[in-house]
N, C-alpha and C positions, 0 to 999 in steps of 0.2 A: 185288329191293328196289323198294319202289311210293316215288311222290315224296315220299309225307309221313314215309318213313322215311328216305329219302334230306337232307332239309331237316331232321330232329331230328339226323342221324349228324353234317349238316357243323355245327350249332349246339353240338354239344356238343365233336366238335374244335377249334372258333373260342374255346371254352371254354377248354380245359387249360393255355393260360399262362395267363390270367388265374388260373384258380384255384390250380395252382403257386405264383404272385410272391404270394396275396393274404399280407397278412400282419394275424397274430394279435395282437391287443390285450389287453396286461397294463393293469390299472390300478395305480395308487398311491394308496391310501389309508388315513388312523390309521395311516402310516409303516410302512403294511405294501403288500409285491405280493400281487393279487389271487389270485398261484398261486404253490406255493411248491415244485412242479415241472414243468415243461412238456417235451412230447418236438413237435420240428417236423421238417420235409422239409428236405433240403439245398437250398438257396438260398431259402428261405425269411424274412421278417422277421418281426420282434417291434416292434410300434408299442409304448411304453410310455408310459402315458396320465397325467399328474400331475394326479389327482383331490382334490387333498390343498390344504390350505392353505398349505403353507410347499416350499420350493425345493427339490429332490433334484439325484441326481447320477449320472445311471448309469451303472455299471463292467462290463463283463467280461473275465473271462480264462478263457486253459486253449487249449488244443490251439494253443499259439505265436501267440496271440491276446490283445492288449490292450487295449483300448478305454477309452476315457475320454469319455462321453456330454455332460459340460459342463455346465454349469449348466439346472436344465430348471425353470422359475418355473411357478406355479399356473396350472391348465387349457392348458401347454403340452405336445406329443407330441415323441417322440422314437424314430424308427425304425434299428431295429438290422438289418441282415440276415446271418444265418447262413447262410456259405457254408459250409464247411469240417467233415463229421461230425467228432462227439467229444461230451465234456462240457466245458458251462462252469460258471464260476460268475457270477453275476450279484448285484450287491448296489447298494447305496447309498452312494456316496463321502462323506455328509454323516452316512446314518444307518447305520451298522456293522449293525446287529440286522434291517435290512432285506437278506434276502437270499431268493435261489430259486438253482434249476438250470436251467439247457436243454439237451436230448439231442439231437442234431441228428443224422441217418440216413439 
């Protein structure tokens, strides 16, 4: 192995947590998420982004998992991370009809 394969091999293992922990950005907006299924890595997060004019609330459940996100007011983020594979369900505490999935693997 010559050096400049050697300095790409350790740049790209100095890489693999970072790209593991990054986590994926949902938006919210017109009261809707941006995806209405998403599959991620275990340990992985979900930033969820309120693009939206008016205040959400994000919920998940599923695989003995409850979450209650709290009040997330306009142009505020809200990071989730999915430890644990399974399915959840994800929606909106405020808006019912706002809802998705995440497969977590």
């Amino acid at each position: 192995m010559n050096r400049k394969s050697t300095v790409l091999l350790g740049a790209f293992l100095l890489a693999l947590p970072a790209l593991a922990g990054e986590a994926v950005t949902v938006t919210q907006k017109g009261l809707r998420f941006s995806e209405s299924a998403l599959t991620v890595d275990k340990g992985q997060a979900i930033s969820f982004m309120n693009d939206d004019t008016t205040a959400h609330n994000i919920t998940v459940s599923g695989e003995g998992v409850s979450i209650n996100g709290g009040l997330q007011a306009p142009g505020a983020s809200t990071r989730i991370p999915f430890s644990k594979p399974g399915v959840y369900a994800v929606s909106c505490g405020i808006h019912p009809k706002m809802k998705m999935t995440v497969t977590v693997k």
